[in-house]
Backbone as JSON Lines, residues from 0, in Angstrom:
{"i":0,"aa":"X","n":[6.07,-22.99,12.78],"ca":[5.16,-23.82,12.03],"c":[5.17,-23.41,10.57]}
{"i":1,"aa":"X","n":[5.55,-24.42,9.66],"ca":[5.42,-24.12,8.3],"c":[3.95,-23.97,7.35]}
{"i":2,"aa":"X","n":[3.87,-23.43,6.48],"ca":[2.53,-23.57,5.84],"c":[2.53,-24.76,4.79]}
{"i":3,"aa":"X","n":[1.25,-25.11,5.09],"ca":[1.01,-26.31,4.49],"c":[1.14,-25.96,3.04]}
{"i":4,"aa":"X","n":[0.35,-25.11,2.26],"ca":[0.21,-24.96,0.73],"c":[0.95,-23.55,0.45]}
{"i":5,"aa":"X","n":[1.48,-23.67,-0.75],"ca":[2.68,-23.0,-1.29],"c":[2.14,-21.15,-1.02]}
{"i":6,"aa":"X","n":[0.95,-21.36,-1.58],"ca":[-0.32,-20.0,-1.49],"c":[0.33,-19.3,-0.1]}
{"i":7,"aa":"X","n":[0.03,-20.06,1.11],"ca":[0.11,-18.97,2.53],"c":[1.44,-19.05,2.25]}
{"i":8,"aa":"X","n":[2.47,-19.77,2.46],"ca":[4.38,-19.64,2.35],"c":[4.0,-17.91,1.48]}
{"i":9,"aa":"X","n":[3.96,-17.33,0.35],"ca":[3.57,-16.65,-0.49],"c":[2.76,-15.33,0.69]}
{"i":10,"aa":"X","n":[2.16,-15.76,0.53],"ca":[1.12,-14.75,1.79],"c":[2.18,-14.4,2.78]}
{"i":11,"aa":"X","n":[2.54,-15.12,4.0],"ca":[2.84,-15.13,4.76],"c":[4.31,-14.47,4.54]}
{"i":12,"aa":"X","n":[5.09,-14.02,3.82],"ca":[6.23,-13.53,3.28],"c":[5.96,-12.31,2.66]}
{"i":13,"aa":"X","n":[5.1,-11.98,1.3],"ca":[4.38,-10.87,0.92],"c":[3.48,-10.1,1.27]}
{"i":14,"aa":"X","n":[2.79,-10.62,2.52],"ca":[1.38,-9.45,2.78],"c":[1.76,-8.25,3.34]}
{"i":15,"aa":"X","n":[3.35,-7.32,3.3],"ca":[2.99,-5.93,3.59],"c":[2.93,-5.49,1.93]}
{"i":16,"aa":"X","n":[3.28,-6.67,1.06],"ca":[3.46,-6.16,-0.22],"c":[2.1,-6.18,-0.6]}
{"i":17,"aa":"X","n":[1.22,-6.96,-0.65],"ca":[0.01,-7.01,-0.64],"c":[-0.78,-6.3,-0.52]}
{"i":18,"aa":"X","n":[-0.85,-5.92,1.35],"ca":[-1.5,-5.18,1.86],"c":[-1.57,-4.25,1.47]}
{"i":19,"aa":"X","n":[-0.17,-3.08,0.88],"ca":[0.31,-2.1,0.46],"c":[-0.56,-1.66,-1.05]}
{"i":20,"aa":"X","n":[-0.56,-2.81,-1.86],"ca":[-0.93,-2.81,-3.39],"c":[-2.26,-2.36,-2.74]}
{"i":21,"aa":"X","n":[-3.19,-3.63,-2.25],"ca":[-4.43,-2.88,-2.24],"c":[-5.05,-1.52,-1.4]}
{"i":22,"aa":"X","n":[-3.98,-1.11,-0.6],"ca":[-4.43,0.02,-0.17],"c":[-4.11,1.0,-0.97]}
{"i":23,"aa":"X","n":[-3.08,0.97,-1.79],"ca":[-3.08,1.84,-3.26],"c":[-4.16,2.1,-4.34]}
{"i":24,"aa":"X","n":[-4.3,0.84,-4.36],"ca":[-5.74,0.93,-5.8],"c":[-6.75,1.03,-4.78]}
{"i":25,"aa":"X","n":[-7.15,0.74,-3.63],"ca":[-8.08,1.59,-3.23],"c":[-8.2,2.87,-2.8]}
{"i":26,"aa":"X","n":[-6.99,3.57,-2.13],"ca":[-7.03,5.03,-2.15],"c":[-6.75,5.58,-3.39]}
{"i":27,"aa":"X","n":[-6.42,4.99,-4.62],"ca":[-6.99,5.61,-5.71],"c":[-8.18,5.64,-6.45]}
{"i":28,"aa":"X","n":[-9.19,4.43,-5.85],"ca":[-10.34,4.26,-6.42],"c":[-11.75,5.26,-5.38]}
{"i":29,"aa":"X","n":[-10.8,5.62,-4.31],"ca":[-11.59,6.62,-3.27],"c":[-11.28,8.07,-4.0]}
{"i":30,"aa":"X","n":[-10.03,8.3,-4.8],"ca":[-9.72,9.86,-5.04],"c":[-10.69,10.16,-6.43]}
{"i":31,"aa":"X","n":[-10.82,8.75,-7.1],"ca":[-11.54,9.29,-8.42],"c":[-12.92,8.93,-8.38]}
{"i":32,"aa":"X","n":[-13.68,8.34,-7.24],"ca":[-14.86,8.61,-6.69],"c":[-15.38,10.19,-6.33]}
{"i":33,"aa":"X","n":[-13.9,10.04,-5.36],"ca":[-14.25,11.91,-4.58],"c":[-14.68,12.75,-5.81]}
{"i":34,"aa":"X","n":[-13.77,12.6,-6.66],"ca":[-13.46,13.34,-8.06],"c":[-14.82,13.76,-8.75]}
{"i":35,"aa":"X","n":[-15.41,12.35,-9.03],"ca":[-16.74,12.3,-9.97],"c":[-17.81,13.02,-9.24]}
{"i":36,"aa":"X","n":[-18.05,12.79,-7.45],"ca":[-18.78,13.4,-6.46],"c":[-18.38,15.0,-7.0]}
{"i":37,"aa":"X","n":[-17.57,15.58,-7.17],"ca":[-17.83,17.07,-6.84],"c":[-17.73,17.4,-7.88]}
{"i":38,"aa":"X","n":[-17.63,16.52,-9.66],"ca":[-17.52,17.14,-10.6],"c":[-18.95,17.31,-10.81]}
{"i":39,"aa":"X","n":[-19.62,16.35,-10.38],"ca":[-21.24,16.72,-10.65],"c":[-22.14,17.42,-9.85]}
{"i":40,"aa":"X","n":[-21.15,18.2,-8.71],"ca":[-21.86,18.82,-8.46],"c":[-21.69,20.34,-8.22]}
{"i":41,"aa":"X","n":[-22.25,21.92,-8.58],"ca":[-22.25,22.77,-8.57],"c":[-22.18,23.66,-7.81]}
{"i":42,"aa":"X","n":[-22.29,23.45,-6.42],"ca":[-23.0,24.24,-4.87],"c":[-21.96,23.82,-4.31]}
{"i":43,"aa":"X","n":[-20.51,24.77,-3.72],"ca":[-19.11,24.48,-2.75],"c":[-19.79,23.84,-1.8]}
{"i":44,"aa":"X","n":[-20.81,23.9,-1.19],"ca":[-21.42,23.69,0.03],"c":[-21.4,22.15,-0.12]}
{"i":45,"aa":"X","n":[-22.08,21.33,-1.44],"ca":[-22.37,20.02,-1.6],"c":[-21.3,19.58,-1.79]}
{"i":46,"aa":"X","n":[-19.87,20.5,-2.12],"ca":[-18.6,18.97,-2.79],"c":[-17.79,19.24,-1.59]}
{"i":47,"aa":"X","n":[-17.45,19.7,-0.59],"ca":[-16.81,19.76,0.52],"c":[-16.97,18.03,1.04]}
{"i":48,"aa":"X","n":[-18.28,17.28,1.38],"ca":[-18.39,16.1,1.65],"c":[-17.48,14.95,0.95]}
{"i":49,"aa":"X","n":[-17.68,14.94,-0.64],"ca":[-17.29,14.65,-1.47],"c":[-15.66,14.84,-0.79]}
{"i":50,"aa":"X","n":[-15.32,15.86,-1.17],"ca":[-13.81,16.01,-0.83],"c":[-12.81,15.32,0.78]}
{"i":51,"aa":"X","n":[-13.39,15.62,1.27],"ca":[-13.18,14.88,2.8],"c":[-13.63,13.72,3.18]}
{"i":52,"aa":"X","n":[-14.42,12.78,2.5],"ca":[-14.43,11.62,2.6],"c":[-13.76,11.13,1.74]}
{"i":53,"aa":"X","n":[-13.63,11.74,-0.01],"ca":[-13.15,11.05,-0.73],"c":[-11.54,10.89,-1.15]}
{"i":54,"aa":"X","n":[-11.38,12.06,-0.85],"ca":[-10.1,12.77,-1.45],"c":[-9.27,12.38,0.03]}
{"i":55,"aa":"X","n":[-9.37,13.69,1.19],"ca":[-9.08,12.83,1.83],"c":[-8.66,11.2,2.57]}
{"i":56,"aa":"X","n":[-9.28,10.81,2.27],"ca":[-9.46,9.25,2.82],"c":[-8.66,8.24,1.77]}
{"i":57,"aa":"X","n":[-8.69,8.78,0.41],"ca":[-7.85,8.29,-0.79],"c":[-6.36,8.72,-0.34]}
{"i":58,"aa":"X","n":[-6.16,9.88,-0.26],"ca":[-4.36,10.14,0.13],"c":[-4.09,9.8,1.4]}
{"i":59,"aa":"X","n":[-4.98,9.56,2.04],"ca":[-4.74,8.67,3.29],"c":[-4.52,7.25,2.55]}
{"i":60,"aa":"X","n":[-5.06,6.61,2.35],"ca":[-4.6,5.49,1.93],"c":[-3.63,5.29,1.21]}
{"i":61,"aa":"X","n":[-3.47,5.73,0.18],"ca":[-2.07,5.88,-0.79],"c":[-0.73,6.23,-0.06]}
{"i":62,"aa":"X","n":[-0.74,7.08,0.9],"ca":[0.37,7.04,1.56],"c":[0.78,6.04,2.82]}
{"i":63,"aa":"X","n":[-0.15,5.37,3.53],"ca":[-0.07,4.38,3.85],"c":[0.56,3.07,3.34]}
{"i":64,"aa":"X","n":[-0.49,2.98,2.28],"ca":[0.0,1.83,1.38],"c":[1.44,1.98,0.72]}
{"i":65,"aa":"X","n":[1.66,3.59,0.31],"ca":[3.33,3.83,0.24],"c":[4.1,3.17,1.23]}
{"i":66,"aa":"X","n":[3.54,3.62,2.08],"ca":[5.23,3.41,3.18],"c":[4.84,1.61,3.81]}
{"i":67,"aa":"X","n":[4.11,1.22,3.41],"ca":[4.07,-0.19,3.15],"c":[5.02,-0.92,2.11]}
{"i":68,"aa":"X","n":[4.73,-0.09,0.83],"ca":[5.61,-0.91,-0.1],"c":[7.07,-1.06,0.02]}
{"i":69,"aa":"X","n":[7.25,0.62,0.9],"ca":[8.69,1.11,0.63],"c":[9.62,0.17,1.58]}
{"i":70,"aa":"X","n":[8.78,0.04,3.28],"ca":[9.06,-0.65,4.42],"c":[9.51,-2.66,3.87]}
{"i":71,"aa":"X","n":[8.8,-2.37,3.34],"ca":[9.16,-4.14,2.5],"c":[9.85,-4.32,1.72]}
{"i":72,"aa":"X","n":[10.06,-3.73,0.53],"ca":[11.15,-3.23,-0.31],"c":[12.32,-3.35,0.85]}
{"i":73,"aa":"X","n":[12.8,-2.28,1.71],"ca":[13.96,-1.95,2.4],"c":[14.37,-3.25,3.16]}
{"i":74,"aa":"X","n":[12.96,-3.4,3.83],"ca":[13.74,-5.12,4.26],"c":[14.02,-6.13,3.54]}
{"i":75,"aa":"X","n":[13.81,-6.16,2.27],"ca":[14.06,-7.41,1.45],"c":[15.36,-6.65,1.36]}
{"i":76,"aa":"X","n":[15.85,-5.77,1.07],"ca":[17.08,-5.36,0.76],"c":[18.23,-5.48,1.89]}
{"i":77,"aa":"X","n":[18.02,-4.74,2.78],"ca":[18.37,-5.19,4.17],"c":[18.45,-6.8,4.17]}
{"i":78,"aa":"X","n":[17.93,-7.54,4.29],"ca":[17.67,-8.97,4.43],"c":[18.9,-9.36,2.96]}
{"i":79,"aa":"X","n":[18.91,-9.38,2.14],"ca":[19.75,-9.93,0.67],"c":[21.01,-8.9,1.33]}
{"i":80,"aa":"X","n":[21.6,-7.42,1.95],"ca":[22.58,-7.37,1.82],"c":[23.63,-7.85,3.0]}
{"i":81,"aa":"X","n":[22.45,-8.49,4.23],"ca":[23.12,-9.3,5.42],"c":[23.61,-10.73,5.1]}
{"i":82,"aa":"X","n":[23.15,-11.0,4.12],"ca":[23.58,-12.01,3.34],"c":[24.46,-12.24,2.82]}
{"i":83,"aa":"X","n":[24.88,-11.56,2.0],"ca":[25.66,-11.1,0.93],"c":[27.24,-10.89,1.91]}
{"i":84,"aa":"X","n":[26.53,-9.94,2.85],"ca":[27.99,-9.4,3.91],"c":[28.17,-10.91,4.7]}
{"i":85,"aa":"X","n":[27.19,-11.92,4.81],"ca":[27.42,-13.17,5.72],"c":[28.96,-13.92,4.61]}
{"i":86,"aa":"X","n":[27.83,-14.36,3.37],"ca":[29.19,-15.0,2.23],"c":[30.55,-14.35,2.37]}
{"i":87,"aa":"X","n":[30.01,-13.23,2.58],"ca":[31.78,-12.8,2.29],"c":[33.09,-12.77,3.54]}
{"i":88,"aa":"X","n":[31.72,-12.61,4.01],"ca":[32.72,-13.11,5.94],"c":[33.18,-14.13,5.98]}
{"i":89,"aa":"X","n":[32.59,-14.78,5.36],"ca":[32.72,-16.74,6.28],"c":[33.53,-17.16,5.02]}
{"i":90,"aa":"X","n":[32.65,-17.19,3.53],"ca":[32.61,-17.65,2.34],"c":[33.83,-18.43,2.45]}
């Protein structure tokens, strides 16, 4: 089944690229949360939280969202060089 409007075709082709982007800027917007949490605060006891929800949970995401970008990347490449090897077979 094709998509009706150009938007999902787009979606439906890009969303590990997508998916990937925003799990980037959000596990970076979790690491410099964590960040601000334990810069303001003084007591190891209080930024440990800070750190393991924030920090943690940010390089969790960022590497996720890495091997998202990378996994899509490789198949577009993969995909253009089966191609490429098709033309030259048949061509």
């Amino acid at each position: 089944m094709k998509p009706s409007k150009p938007w999902m075709a787009f979606a439906a082709a890009f969303w590990p690229f997508i998916l990937g982007c925003v799990l980037v800027a959000g596990g970076f917007a979790a690491i410099v949360i964590g960040y601000f949490g334990v810069s303001g605060t003084i007591y190891p006891g209080l930024q440990l939280p800070y750190l393991v929800s924030g920090v943690a949970l940010g390089l969790a995401l960022v590497i996720a969202g890495s091997a998202l970008l990378v996994g899509h990347a490789l198949g577009r490449q993969a995909r253009l060089l089966r191609r490429l090897l098709a033309e030259v077979q048949y061509g």
